[in-house]
N, CA, C and O of each residue as an XYZ file, in Angstrom:
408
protein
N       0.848     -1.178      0.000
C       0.000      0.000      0.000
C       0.889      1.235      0.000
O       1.844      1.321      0.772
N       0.591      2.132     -0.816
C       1.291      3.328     -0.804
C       0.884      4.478     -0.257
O      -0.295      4.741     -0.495
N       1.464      5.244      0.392
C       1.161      6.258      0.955
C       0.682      7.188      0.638
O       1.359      7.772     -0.208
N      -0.792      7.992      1.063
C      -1.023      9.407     -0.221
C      -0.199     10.293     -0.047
O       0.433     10.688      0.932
N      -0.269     10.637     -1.315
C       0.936     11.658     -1.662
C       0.002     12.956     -1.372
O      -1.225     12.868     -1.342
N       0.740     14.222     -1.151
C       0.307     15.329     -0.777
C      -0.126     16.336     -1.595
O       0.724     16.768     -2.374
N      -1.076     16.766     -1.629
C      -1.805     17.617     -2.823
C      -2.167     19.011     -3.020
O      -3.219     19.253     -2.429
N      -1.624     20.151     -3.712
C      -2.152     21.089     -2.973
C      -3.789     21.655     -2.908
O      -4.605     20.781     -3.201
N      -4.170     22.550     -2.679
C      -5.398     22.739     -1.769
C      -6.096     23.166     -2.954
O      -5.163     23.055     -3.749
N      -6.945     23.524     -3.557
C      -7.657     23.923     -4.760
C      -9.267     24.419     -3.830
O     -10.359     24.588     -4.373
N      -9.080     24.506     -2.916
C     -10.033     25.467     -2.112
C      -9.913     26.687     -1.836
O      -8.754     27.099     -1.891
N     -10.794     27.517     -1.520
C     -10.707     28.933     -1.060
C     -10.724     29.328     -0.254
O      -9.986     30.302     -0.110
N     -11.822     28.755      1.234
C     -11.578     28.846      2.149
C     -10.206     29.146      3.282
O      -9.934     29.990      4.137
N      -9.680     28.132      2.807
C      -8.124     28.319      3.815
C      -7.301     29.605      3.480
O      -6.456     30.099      4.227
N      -7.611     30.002      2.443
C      -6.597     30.891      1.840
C      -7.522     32.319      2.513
O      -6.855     33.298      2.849
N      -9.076     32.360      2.680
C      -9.348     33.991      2.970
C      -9.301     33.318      4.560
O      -9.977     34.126      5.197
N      -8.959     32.517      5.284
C      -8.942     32.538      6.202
C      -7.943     33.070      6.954
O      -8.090     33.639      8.036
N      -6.338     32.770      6.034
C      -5.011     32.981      5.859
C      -5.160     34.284      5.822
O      -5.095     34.969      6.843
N      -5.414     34.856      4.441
C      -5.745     36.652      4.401
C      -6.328     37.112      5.666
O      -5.543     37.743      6.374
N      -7.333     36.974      6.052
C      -7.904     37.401      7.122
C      -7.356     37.400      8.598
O      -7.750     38.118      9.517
N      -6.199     36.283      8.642
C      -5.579     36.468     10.146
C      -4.344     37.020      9.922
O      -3.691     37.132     10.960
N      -3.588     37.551      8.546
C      -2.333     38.020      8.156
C      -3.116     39.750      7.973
O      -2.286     40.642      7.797
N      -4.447     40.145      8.006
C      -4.778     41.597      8.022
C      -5.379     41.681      9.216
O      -5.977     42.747      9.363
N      -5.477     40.405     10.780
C      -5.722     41.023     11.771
C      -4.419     40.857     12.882
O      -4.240     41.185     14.055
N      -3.666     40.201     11.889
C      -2.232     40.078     12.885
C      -1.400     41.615     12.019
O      -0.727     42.405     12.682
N      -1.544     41.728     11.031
C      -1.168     43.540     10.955
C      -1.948     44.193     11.434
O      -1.280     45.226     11.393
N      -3.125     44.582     12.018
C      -3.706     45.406     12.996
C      -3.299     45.573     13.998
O      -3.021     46.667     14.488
N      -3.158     44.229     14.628
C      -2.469     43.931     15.272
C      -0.926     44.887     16.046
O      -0.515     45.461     17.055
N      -0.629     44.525     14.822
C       1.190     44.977     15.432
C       0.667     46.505     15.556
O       1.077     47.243     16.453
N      -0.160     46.869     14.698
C      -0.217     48.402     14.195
C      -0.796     49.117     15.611
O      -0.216     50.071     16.131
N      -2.024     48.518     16.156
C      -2.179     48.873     17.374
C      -0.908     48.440     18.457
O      -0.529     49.310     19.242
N      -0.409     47.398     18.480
C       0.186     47.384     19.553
C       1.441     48.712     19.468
O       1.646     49.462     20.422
N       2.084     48.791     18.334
C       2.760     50.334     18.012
C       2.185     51.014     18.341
O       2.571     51.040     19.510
N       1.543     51.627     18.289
C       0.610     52.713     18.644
C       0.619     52.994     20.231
O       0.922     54.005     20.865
N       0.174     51.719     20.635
C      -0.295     51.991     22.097
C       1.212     52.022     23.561
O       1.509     52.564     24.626
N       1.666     51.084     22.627
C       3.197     50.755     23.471
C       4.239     51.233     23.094
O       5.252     50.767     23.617
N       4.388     52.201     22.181
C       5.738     52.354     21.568
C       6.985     52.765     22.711
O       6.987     53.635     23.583
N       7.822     51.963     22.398
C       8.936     52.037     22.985
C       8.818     51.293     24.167
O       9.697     51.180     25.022
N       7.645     50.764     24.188
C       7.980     49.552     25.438
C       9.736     48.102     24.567
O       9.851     47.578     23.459
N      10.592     48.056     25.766
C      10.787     46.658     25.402
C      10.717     45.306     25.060
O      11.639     44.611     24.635
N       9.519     44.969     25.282
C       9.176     43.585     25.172
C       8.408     43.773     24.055
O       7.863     42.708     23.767
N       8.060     44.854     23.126
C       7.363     45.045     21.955
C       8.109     44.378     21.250
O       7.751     43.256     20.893
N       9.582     45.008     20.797
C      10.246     44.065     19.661
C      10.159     42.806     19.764
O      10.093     42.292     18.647
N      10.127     42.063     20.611
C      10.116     40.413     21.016
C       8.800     40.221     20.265
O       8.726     39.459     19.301
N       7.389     41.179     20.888
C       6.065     40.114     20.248
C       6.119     41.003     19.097
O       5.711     40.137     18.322
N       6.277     41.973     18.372
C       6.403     42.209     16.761
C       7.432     40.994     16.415
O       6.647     40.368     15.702
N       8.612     40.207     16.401
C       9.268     39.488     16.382
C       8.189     37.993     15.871
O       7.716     37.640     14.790
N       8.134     37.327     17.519
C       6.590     37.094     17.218
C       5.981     36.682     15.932
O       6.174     35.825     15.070
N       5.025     37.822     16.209
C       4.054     38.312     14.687
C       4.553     37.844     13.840
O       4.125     36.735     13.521
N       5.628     38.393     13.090
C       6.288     38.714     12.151
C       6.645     36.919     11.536
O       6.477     36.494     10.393
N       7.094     36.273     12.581
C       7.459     34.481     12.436
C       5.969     34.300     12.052
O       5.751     34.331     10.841
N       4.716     34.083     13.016
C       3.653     33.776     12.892
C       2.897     33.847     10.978
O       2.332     33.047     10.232
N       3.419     35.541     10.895
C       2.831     35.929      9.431
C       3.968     35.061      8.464
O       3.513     34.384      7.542
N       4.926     35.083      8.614
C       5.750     34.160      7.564
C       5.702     32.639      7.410
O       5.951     31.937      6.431
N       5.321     32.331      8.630
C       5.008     30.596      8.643
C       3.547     30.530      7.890
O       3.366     29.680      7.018
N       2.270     31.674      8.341
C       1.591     31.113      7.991
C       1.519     31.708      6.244
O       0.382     31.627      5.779
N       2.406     32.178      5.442
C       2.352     32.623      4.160
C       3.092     31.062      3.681
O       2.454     30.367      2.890
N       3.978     30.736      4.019
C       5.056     29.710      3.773
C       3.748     28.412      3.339
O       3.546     27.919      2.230
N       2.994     28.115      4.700
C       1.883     26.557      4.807
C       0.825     27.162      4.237
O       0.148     26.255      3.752
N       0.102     28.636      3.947
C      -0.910     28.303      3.247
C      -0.731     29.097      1.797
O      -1.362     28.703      0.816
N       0.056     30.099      1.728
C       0.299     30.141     -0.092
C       1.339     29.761     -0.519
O       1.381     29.856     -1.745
N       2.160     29.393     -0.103
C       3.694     29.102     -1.065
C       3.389     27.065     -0.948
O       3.766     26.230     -1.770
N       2.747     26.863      0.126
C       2.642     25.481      0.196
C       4.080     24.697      0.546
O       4.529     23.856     -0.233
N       4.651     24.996      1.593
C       6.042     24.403      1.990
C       5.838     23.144      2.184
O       6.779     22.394      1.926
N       4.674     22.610      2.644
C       4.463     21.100      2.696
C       4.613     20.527      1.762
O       4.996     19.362      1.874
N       4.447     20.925      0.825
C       4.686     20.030     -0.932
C       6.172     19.989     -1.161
O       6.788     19.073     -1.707
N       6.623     21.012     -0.712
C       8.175     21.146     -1.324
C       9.256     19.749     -0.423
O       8.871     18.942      0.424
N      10.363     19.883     -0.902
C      11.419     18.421     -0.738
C      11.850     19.169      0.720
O      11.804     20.384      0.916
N      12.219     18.285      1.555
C      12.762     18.840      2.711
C      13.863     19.842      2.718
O      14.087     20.654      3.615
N      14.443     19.703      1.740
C      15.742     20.876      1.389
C      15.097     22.029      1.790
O      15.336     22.644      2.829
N      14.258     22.321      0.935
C      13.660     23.600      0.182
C      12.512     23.900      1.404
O      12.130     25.034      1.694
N      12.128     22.881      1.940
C      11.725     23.409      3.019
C      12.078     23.924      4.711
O      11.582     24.630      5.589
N      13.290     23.037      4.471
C      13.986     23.919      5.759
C      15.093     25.124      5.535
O      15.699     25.681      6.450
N      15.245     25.444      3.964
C      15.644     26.497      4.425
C      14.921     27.801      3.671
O      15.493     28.809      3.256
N      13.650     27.521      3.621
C      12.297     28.881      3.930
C      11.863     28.694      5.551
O      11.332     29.727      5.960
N      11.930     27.934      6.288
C      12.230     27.905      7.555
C      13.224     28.637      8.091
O      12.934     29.348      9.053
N      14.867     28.623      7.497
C      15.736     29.537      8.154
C      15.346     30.723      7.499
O      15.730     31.752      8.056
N      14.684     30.860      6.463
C      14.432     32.213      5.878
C      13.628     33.092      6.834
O      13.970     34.224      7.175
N      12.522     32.456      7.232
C      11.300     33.021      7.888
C      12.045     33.374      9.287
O      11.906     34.389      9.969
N      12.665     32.531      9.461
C      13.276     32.875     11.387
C      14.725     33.800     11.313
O      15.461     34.012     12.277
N      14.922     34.261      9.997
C      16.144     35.248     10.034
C      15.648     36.534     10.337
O      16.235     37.178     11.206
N      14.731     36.983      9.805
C      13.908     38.376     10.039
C      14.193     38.468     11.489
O      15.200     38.942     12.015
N      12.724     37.723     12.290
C      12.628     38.224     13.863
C      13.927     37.621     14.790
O      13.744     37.777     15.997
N      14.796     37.172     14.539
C      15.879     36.974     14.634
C      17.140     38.020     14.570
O      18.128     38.244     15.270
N      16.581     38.541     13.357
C      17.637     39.676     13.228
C      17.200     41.174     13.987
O      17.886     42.161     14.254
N      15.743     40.874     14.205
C      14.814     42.606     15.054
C      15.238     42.369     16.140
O      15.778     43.309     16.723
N      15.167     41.132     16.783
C      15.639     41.136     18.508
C      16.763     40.545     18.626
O      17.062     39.791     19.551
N      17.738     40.970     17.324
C      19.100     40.703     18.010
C      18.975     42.555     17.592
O      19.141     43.109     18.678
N      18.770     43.599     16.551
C      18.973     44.631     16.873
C      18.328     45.419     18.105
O      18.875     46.462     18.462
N      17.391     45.043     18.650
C      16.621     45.943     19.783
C      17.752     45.851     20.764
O      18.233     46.847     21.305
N      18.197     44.517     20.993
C      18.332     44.423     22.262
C      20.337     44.693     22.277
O      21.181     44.956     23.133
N      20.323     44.450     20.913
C      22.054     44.490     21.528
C      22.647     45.393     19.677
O      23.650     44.995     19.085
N      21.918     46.345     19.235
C      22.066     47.243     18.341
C      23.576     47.721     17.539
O      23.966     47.617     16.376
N      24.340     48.438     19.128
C      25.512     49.013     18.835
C      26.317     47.665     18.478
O      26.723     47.707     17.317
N      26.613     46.639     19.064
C      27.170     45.420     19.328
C      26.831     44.769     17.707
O      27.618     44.931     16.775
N      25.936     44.256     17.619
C      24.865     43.438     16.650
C      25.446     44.258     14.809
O      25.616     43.498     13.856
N      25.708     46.155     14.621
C      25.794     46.639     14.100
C      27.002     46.752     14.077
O      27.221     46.474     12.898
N      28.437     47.062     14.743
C      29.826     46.534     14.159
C      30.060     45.415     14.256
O      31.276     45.250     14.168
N      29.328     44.160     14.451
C      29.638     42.953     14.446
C      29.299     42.385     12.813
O      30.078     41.569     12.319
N      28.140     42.850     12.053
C      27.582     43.279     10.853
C      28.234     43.873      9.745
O      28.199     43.483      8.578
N      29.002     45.129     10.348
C      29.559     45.754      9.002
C      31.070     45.207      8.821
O      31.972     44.715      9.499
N      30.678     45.755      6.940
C      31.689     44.840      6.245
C      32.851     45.864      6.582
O      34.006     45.625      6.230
């Protein structure tokens, strides 16, 4: 017996569901800017967000599940370089920035 193979989605649903939590997770950040700016622990949950919105662009439009494990772990390091790179600048900037330049 062979295993089913993986198919992509030819529905609509998942995808305005996708839209719809990637335009209330940018409200999101947009209020939390707004209301907290310059708190510290902001960059961490924009950080956050930011993973959340790229994973879920990666599994519901680019379809990373279909792709060969190669190709899928490194849109995985892709997605985790961003908030990776915001809360290594918040928190350690001067450091993080001549450690950076060429």
């Amino acid at each position: 017996m062979t295993p089913p193979t993986a198919r992509p989605n030819t529905t609509l649903r998942p995808l305005l569901t996708a839209w719809l939590a990637l335009v209330a997770l940018t409200v999101l950040s947009l209020e939390l800017g707004q209301h907290f700016h310059g708190a510290a622990w902001l960059q961490v949950l924009v950080a956050a967000i930011i993973w959340i919105k790229g994973s879920l662009v990666a599994r519901r439009f680019i379809e990373a599940e279909l792709a060969t494990p190669f190709i899928r772990n490194v849109l995985r390091a892709f997605i985790a370089f961003t908030p990776l790179a915001l809360v290594l600048t918040a928190f350690f900037g001067p450091q993080f920035a001549r450690w950076a330049t060429l």
